[in-house]
N, C-alpha and C positions, 0 to 999 in steps of 0.2 A: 978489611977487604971491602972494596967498594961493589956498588949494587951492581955496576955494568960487570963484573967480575962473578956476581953470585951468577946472574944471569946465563954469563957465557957457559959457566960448569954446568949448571942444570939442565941448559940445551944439550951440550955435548952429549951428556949421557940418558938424555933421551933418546938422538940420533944413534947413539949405540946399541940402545933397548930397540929400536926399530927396525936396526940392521939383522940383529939378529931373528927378530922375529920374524922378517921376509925371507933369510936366507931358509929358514924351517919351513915356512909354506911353500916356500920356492921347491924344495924337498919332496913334499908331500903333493905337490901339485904335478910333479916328472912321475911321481909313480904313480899314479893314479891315472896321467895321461899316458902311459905305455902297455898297462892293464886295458885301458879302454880304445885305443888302436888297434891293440891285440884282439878283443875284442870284435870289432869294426871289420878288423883286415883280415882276421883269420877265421877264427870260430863261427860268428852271422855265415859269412858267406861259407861253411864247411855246412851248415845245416840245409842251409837254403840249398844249394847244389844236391845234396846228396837225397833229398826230400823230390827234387824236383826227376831225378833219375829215377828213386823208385815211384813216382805219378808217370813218367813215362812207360817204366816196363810194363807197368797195370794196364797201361792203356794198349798197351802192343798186344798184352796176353785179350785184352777184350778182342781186338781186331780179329786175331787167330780165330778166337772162335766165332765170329759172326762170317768170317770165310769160308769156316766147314758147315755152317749152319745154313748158308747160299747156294744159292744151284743157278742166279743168274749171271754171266759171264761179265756184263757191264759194274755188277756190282761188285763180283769178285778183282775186275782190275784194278777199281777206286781203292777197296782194302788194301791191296798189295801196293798201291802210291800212297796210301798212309802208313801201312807198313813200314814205305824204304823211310816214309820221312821219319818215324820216330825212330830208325835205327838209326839216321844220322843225328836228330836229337839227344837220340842220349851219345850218341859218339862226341858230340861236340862238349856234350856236359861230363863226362871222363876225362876229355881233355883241358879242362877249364878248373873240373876238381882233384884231380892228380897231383896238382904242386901244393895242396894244403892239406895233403897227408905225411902229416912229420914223424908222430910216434908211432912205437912199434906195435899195440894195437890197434892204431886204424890202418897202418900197411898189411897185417895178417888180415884184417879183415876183407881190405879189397881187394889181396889177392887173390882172398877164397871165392870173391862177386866176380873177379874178372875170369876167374877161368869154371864157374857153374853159369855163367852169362853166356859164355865163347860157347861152349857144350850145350846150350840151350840153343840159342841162332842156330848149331847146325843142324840141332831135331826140327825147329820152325822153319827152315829154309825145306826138308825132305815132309813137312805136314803142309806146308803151301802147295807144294808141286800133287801129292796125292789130293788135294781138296780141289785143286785146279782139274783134276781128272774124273770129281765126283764119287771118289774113293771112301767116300763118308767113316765105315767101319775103320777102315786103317789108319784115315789122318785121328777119330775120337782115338785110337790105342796108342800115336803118338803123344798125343794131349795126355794121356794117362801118363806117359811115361817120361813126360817133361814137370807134371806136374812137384816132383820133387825137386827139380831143378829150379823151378822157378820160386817154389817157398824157400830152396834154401838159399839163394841168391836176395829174396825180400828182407830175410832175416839178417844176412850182413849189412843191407843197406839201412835195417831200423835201429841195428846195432852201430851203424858209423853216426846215425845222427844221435844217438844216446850217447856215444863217446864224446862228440863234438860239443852236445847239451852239456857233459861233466866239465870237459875244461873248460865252456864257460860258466859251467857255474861255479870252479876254481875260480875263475880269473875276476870274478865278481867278488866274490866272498875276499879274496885277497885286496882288490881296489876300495872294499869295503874298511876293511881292518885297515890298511893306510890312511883311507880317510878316515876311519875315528882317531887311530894317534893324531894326525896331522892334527883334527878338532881338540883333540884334548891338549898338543906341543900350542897350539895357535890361544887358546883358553886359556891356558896358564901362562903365554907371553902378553896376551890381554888383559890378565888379571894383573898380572906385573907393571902394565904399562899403566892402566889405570891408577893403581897406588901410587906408582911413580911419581903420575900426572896431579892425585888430589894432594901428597905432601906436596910437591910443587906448589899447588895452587895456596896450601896451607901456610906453604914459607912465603911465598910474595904476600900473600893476605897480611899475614902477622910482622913479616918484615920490612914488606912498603909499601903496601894498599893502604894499609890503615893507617901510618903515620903521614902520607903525602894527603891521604884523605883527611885527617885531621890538619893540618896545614893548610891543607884546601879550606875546610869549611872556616880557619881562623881569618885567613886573608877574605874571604867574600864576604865574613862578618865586616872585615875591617873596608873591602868594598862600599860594601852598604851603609854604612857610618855608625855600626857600633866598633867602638874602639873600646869598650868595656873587656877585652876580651886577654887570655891566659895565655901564651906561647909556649908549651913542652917541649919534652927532649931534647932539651939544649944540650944536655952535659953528653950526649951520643957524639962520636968520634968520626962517624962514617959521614955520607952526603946525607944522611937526614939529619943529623946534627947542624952540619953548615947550613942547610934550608932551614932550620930551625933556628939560630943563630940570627941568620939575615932577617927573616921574618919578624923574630923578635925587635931588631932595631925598624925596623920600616916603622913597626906600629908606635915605637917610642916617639922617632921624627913625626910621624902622624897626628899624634895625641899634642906633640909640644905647637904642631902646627893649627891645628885646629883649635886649640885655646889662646895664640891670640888670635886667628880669624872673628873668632868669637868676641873677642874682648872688643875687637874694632865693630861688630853687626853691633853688638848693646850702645857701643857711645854711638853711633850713627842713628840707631832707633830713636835715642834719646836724645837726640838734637844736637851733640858733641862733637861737631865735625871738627874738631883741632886733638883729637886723641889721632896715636901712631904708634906702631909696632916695632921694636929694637931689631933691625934684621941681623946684628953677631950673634942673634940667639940660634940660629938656622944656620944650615949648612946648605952648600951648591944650590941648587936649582928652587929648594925651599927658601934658601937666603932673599935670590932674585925674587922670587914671587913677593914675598914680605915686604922689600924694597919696591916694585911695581903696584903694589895696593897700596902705599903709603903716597905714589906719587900721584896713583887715579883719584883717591882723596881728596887731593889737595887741589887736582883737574877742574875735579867736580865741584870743591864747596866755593869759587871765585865767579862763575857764569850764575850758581846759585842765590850767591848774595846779592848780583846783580840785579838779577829777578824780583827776586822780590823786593827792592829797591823802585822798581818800575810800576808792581802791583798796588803797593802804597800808594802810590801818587794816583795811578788810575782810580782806587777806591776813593781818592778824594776831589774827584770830578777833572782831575788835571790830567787831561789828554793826548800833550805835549812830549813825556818821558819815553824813553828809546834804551836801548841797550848798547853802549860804547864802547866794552872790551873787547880785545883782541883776542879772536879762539880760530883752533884749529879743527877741520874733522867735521864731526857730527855738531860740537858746541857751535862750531861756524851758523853753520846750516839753522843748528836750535836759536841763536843771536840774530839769525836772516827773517827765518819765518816769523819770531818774536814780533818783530819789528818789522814785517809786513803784516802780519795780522791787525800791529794796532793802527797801520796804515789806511786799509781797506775798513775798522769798525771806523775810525775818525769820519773815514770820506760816505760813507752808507747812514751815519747818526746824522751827516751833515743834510744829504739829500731828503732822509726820512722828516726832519724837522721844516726843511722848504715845503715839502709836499703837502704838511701837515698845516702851512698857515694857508697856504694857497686853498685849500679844502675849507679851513674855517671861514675864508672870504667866498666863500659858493662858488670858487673856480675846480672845477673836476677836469681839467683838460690835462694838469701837471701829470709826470708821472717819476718814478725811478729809473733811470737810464746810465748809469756807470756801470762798470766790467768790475765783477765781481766773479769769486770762487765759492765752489762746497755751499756749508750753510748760509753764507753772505749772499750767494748768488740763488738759493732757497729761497729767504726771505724776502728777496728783490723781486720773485718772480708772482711770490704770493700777495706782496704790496700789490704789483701792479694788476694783476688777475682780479684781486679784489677793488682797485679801481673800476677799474674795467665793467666789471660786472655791479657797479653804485650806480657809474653810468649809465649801462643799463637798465636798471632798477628805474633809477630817476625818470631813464627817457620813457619805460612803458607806461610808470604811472602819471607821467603827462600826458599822453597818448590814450591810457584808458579812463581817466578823468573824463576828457571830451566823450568818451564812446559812452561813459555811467552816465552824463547827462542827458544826453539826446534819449538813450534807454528807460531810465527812469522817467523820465516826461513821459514817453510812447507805451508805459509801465502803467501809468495813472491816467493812462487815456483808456487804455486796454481794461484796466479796474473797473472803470465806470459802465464799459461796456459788457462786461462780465456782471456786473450788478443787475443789470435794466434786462439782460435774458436769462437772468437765475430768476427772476418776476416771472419771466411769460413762460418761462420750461415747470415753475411751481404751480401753475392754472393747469397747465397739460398733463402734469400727473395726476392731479387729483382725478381729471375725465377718465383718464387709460386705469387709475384703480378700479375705479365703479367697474369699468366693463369688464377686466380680471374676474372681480369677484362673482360676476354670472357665470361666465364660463367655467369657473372651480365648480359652479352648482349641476354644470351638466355633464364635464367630465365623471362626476362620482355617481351620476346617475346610468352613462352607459357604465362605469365599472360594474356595476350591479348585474347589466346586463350581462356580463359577458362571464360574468362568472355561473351564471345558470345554465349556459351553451355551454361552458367547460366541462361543467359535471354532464350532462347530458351525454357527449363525445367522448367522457370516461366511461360510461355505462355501455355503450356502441362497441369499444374497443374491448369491453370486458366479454360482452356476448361475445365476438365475434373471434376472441381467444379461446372461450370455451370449445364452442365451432369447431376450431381449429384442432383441437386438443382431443373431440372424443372423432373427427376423421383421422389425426394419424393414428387412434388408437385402433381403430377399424380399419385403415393399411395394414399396419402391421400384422392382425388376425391375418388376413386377404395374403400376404405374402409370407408367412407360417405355412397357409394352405397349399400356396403355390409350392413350396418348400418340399411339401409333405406329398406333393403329388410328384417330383421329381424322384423324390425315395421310392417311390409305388412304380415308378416306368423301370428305375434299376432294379427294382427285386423283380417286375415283370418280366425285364429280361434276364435275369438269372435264369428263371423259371425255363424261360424257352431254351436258352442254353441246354438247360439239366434235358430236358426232354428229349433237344437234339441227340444230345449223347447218349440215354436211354435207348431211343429209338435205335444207334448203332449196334450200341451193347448188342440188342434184341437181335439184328442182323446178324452181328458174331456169334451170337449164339444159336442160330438157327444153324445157321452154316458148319457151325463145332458135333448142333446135333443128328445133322444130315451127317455127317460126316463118322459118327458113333453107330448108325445104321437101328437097330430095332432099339437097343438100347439107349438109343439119346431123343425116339420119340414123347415123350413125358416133355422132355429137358425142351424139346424142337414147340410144344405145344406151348407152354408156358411164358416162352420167348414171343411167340406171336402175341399171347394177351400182352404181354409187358410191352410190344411195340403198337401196340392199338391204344392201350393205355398212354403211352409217351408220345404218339400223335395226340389223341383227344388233348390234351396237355400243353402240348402246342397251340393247338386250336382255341383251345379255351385263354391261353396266356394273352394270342394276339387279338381274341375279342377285348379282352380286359386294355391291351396295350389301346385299341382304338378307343376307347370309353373315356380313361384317365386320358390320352393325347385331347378328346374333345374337353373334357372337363378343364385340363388345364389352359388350354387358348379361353376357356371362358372364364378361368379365376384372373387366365391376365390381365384381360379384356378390363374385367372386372377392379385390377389393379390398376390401371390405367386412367380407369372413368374416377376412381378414389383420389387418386394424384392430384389428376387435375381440378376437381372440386377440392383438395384439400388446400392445393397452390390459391386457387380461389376467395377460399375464404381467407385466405394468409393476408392475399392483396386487400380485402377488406378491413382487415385486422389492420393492417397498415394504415392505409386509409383514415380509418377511426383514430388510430394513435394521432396520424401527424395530425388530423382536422386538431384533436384535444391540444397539442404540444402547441400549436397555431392558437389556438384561441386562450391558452394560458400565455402566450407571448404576448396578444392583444390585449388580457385583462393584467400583466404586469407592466406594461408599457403604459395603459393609461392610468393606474395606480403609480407611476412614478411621474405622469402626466398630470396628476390630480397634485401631487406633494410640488412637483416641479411648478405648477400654477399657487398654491399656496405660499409657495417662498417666493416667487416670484409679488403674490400681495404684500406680502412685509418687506420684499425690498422697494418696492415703490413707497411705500412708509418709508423707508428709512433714504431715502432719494428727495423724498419730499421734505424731509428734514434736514438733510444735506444741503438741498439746494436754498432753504433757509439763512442755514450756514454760510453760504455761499454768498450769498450779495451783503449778507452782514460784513465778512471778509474781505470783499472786493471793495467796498469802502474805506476798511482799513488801509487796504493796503496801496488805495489812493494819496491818502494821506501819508501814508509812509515815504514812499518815491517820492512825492512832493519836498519833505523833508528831505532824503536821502541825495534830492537833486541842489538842495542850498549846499549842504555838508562837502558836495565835489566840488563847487564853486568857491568855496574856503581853502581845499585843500591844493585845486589847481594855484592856486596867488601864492598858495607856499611855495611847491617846485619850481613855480616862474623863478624862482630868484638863482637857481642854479645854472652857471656859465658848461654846459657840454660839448663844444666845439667850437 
């Protein structure tokens, strides 16, 4: 059986196993969606209606009684137009709920509602009219005697929605149990389908994954050029057999081809270009290939011999040899370029060698001028550049020869005259040290002074800190006091406050005991001292008040006059600092004016020894330029000899 045959059975009856198992869900899915229609289209809406009927009659039984409970005539009409509306409310909700009462207990039930509803409407239609007439007692004795009308009609309606709640919670618990078989028919054709699926996958695996994958990886070995390699399951009868089979022979013709490829790479390494391959040892297209290496060969080693036929002679100075064979192609082109290259070295050795005696005769005007390529035309360009740039060379050093001479002459005039004033600038030092060395003597003598003003302007500063120091201490008492006399005006006026109030008290109580008659004289007497008491009180606060108000304008005062002596002495304190900070600037100025005049005496030493140096130098270096003026005079008579233009 071949593998497109295993394949086709294994799908087949997959597609079987799939059919089936959709027709079961397919099953499971119509009942489940006729439960839940059922559901949707009958039951929901049986509750909902029948729920919203009995919220109506509740609301109708409210309106009744807020009718008899009213005595105003505008408000009794509004009742009666919410009356008609919920009695066509719920008429409209009877007729909407009517076609989804099927069974024979919710028809007994609503027909025990419709005719304890009918018989209620017509007690509320005869309590309306008596309530419209202010009938109060007779419509409440209606109300009493509809009242069992009206529970027994709630009670059908709570009993139709509890019927409606059963069948759907039938019709659930049934769509429930179809959905678990369905889960459990769909589970077990999953479970099926899966086994199915992993022997499937276990039989390709085992019956052609792994044999075409070992095939695979034999050929990609044999790809990659291990031929070392084993081909299995040949003796198999089906298509892995024949893949096995052929496989096998590729690698044989492979192995028999690649050993002589081989045998021709070793004699060509080895210099044996007359070895060749038998091509009856190959077949088709191996045959031709054996055959076409054999001929590139032989292509190859006839342009080669020439060659180096050519290079021989070139290594032996003979410049003359060319390449003569007949080739096609690329050898063409290889025998063109050959034979232009030694064209363009012939004609470039030739010009390089004219250029070269022309130079040794002191002619620099030659240069290289032939049409050259690539490196030829590199080194053509580098020749003449470096011409170029001799010339150059040449022309500035004859050019700065004249300039060295005139230089160095005006060099050895300039020496002489550097000599004869290093003389008269060494007389002038000597005078300008002398007079230094005074002035160091009196620089260090105001330093002296100035350091005795320093100190003096630190002791200024120091008093005049203290100063400073015991006035803010005596503000600060000064404004403590003030402090303390500002707490003495607020308890002053506490004080007068209290008094005020006292003084009242006193009043009310006098007046309480006027008012008590014999009996509240004691009470009347004591009140007067307490208000004589809480005047004097008074009076005494706002002496005290005027006492401390003078005192304290005078401790301000007295704050004031402290301040400003204290700011005072601050500024002198200042004062005193900067004067000291000033006269330590003056005694560090001339103290680095003292050192600055000392090193100023050893450089004039050392100037004066310089300038020693100096015409000793300037001598030399007379004589040098003198020299250095023959040496250009020699070497201008060399460059003369060279031809630049």
């Amino acid at each position: 059986m071949t593998i497109k045959t295993k394949l086709r059975l294994a799908f087949l009856l997959m597609i079987a196993l799939f059919a089936v198992f959709g027709a079961v869900a397919l099953h499971a899915l119509r009942t489940v969606t006729g439960d839940v229609e059922r559901l949707a289209g009958q039951v929901v809406p049986s509750i909902v209606l029948s729920n919203a009927i009995n919220t109506a009659t509740s609301d109708y039984r409210a309106a009744e009684m807020q009718h008899i409970l009213s005595t105003d005539p505008a408000e009794m009409a509004r009742l009666e137009r919410e009356m008609d509306g919920l009695r066509a409310q719920i008429e409209a909700l009877r007729k909407e709920y009517e076609p989804q009462v099927d069974t024979p207990r919710e028809q007994e039930r609503y027909q025990n509602f419709s005719r304890d509803f009918a018989s209620y409407l017509a007690s509320s239609e005869r309590l309306v009219a008596l309530s419209r007439q202010n009938v109060s007692q007779d419509a409440a004795a209606v109300i009493r005697e509809t009242e069992r009308l009206f529970a027994a009609f709630s009670d059908d309606l709570v009993a139709l929605v509890a019927i409606s709640k059963e069948e759907g919670d039938a019709a659930g618990r049934e769509a429930v149990t179809v959905a678990a078989q369905g889960r459990t028919t769909l589970l077990a054709g999953l479970a099926a389908l899966i086994g199915f699926a992993l022997f499937c996958m276990w039989a390709v695996d085992a019956l052609i994954s792994r044999p075409v994958a070992g095939l695979t990886g034999t050929l990609t070995r044999v790809g990659t050029g291990d031929l070392a390699v084993t081909v299995g399951m040949t003796e198999r009868a089906d298509d892995i057999g024949q893949m096995a089979r052929a496989a096998e022979a590729t690698v044989t013709a492979v192995r028999g081809l690649a050993a002589d490829l081989g045998r021709l790479v070793e004699a060509a390494q080895g210099g044996a270009l007359s070895v060749r391959v038998d091509p009856a040892a190959h077949h088709g297209e191996y045959a031709a290939l054996v055959a076409g290496l054999n001929d590139l060969i032989e292509l190859l080693s006839k342009p080669l011999f020439e060659l180096v036929g050519v290079m021989q002679l070139l290594a032996g100075g003979d410049l003359k040899g060319r390449m003569t064979g007949s080739y096609e192609g690329d050898l063409r082109a290889l025998k063109a370029n050959m034979n232009r290259s030694l064209d363009s070295l012939v004609s470039l050795l030739d010009e390089l060698a004219a250029v070269a005696g022309r130079m040794a005769d002191g002619d620099l005007t030659r240069s290289v001028g032939g049409s050259y390529q690539g490196e030829f035309a590199v080194l053509k360009g580098n020749v003449n550049r470096a011409l170029e740039q001799l010339r150059g060379l040449v022309g500035e050093v004859a050019a700065n020869t004249t300039q060295i001479t005139a230089a160095a002459t005006e060099t050895a005039a300039a020496a002489r005259q550097v000599a004869q004033e290093s003389a008269r600038q060494l007389t002038s030092l000597t005078a300008v040290a002398g007079a230094v060395t005074q002035t160091a003597q009196s620089v260090t003598d105001i330093t002296g002074n100035a350091a005795r003003g320093r100190d003096l302007a630190a002791g200024t500063a120091a008093l005049a800190e203290d100063g400073r120091a015991k006035l803010a201490t005596l503000s600060g008492a000064v404004e403590r006091i003030a402090a303390g006399h500002g707490r003495i005006e607020q308890i002053t006026g506490t004080i007068t406050r209290i008094a005020d109030k006292t003084h009242i008290l006193s009043l009310n109580a006098g007046i309480e005991a006027a008012r008590a008659g014999e009996q509240g004289t004691g009470f009347g007497i004591v009140a007067q001292q307490i208000g004589r008491l809480a005047e004097e009180a008074a009076l005494a606060a706002r002496d005290i008040d005027g006492i401390i108000a003078e005192s304290a304008r005078t401790v301000h005062e007295g704050v004031a006059d402290a301040g400003e002596a204290r700011l005072t002495i601050e500024r002198i304190a200042e004062a005193a600092r900067d004067s000291g900070v000033a006269i330590q600037a003056i005694s560090a100025a001339l103290a680095q004016q003292s050192a600055a005049v000392q090193e100023l005496v050893g450089r004039l030493g050392e100037l004066r020894t310089g300038s020693e140096g100096n015409a000793a130098a300037a001598e030399e270096i007379s004589a040098t330029m003198e020299e250095l003026a023959r040496m250009v005079h020699r070497a201008r008579a060399q460059v003369d000899r060279f031809t630049l233009a």
